[in-house]
MIDOSE-1310 file (N, C-alpha, C; in nm, 2 decimals, decimal comma, always signed):
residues 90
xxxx	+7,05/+9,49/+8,86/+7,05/+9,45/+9,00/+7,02/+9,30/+9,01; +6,92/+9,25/+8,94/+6,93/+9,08/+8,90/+7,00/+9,05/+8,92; +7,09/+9,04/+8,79/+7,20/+9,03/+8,75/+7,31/+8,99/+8,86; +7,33/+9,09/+8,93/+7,44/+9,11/+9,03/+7,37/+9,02/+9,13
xxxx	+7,24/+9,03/+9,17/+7,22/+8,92/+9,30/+7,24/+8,78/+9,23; +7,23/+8,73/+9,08/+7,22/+8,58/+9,06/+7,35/+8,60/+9,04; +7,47/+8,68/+9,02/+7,60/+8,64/+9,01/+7,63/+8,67/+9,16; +7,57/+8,71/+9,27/+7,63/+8,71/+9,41/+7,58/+8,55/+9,40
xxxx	+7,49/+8,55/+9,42/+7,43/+8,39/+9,46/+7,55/+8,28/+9,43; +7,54/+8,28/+9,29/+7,66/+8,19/+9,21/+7,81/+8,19/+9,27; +7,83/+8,30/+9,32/+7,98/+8,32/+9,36/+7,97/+8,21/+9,49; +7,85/+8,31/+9,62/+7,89/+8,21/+9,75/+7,83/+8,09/+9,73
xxxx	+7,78/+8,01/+9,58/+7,74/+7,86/+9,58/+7,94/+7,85/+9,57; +7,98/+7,88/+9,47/+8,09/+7,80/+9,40/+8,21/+7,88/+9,56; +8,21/+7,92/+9,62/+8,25/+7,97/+9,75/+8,26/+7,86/+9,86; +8,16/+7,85/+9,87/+8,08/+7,71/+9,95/+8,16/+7,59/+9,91
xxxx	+8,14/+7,57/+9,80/+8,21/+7,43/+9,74/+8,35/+7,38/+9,77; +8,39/+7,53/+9,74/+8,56/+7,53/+9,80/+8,64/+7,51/+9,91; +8,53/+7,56/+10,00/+8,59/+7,65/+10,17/+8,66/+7,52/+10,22; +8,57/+7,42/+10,26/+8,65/+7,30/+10,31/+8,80/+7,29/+10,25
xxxx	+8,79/+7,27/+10,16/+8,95/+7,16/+10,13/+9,02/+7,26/+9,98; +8,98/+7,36/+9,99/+9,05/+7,48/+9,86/+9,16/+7,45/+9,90; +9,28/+7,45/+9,75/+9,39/+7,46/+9,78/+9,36/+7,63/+9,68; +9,48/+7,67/+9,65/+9,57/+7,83/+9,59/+9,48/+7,85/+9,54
xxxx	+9,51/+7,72/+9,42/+9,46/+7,68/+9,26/+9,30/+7,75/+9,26; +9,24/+7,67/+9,34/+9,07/+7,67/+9,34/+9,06/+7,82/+9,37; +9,12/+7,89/+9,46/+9,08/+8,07/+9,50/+9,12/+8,14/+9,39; +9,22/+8,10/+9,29/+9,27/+8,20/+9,20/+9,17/+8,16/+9,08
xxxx	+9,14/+8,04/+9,03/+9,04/+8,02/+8,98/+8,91/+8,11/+8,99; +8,79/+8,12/+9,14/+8,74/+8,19/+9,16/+8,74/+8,32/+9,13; +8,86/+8,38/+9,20/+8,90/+8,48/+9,15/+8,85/+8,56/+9,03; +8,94/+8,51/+8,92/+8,94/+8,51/+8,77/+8,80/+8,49/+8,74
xxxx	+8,75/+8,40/+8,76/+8,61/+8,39/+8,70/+8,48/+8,54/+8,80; +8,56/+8,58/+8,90/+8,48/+8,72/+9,00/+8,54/+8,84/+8,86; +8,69/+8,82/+8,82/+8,66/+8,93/+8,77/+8,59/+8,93/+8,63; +8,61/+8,82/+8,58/+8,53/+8,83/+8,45/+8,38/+8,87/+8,51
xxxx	+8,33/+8,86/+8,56/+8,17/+8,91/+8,59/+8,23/+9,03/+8,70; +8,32/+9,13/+8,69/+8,35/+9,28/+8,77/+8,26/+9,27/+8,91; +8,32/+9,16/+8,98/+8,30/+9,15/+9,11/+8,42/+9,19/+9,20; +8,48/+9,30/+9,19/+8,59/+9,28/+9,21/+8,66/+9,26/+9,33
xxxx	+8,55/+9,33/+9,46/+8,56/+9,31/+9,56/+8,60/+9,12/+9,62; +8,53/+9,06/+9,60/+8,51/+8,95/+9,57/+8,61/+8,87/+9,52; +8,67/+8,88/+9,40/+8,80/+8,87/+9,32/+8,91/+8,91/+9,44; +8,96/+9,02/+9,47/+9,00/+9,08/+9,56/+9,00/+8,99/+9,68
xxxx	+8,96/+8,90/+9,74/+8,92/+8,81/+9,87/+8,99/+8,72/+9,80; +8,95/+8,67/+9,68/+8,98/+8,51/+9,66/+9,11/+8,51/+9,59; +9,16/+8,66/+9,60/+9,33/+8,61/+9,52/+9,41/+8,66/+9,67; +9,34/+8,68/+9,79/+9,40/+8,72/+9,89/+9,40/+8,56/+9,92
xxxx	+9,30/+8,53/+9,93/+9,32/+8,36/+10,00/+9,42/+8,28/+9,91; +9,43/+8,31/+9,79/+9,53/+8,17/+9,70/+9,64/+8,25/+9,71; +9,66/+8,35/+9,73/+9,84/+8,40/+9,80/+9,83/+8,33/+9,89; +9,77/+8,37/+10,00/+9,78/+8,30/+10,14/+9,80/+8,18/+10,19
xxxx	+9,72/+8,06/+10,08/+9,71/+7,94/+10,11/+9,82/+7,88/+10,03; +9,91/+7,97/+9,87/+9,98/+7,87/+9,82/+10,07/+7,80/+9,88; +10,12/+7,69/+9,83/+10,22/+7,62/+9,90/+10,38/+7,63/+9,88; +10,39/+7,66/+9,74/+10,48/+7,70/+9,63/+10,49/+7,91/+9,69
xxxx	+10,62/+7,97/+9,72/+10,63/+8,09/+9,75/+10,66/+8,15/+9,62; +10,72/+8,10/+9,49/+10,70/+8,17/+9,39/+10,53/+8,19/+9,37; +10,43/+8,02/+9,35/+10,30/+8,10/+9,32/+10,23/+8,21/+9,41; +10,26/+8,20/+9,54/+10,23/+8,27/+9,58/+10,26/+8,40/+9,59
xxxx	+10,41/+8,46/+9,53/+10,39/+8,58/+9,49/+10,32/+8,61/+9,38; +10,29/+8,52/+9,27/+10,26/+8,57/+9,20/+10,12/+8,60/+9,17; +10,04/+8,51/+9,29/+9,94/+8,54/+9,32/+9,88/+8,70/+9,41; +9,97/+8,75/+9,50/+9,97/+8,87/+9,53/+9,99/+8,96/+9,43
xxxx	+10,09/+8,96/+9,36/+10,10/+9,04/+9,19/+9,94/+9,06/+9,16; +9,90/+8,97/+9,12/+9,76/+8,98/+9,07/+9,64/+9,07/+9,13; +9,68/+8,99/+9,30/+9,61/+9,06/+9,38/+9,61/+9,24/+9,37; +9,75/+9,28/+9,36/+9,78/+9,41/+9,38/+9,75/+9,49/+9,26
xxxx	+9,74/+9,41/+9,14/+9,66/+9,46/+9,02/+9,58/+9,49/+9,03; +9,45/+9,37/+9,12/+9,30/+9,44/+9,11/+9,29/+9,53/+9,18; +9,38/+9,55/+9,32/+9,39/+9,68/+9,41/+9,42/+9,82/+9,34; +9,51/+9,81/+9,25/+9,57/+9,94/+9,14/+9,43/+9,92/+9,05
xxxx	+9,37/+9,87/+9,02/+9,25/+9,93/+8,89/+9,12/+9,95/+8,96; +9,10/+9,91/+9,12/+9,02/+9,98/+9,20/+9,03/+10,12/+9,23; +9,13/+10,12/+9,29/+9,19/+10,22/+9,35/+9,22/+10,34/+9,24; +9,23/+10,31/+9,08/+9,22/+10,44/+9,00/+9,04/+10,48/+9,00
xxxx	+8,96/+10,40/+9,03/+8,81/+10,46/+9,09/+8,81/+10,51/+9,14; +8,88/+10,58/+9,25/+8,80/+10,60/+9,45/+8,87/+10,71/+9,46; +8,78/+10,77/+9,55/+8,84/+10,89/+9,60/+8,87/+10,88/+9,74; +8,90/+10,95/+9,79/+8,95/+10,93/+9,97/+8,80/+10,93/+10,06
xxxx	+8,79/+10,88/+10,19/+8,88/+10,80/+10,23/+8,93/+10,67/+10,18; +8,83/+10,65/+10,11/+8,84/+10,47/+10,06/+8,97/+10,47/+9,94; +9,03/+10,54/+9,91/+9,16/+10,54/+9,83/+9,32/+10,53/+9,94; +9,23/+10,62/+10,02/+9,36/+10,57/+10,13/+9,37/+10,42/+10,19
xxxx	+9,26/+10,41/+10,21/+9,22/+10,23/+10,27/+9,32/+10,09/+10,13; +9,28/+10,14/+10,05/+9,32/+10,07/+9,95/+9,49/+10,05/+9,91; +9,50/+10,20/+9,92/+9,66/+10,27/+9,89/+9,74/+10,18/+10,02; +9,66/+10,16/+10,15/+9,76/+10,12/+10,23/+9,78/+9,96/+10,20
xx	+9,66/+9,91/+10,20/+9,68/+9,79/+10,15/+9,83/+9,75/+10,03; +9,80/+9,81/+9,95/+9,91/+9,77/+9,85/+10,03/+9,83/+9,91
């Protein structure tokens, strides 16, 4: 439980840093470094923002791709209702 609060902490420092002037780049970054530490919810947020914010529509599918990956390897966790929640998402 440490653990998880000093890597919550660390996420909304390097969160913080961003918010102003993030381009894709800096959210998918985040991202990646949420999932290496299985924050995934988290991860899940910041590859929704670097779809959303790219500028480029190929990166930005391909940043939903990703997105919809961490949604498919949550979603083999859960059971309903929260599987439906997820399922609609994708």
């Amino acid at each position: 439980m440490e653990n998880y609060l000093a890597l919550l902490s660390a996420y909304r420092e390097r969160s913080r840093r961003i918010a102003d002037d993030a381009v894709a780049i800096d959210h998918k970054l985040l991202g990646e470094w949420c999932v290496r530490y299985e924050m995934w919810r988290e991860a899940e947020d910041q590859m929704r923002l670097a779809a959303n914010t790219a500028q480029d529509p190929e990166r930005g599918l391909a940043y939903r791709g990703r997105l919809i990956e961490l949604l498919e390897q949550r979603a083999a966790t859960l059971e309903s209702p929260a599987l439906e929640e997820v399922l609609e998402t994708i």
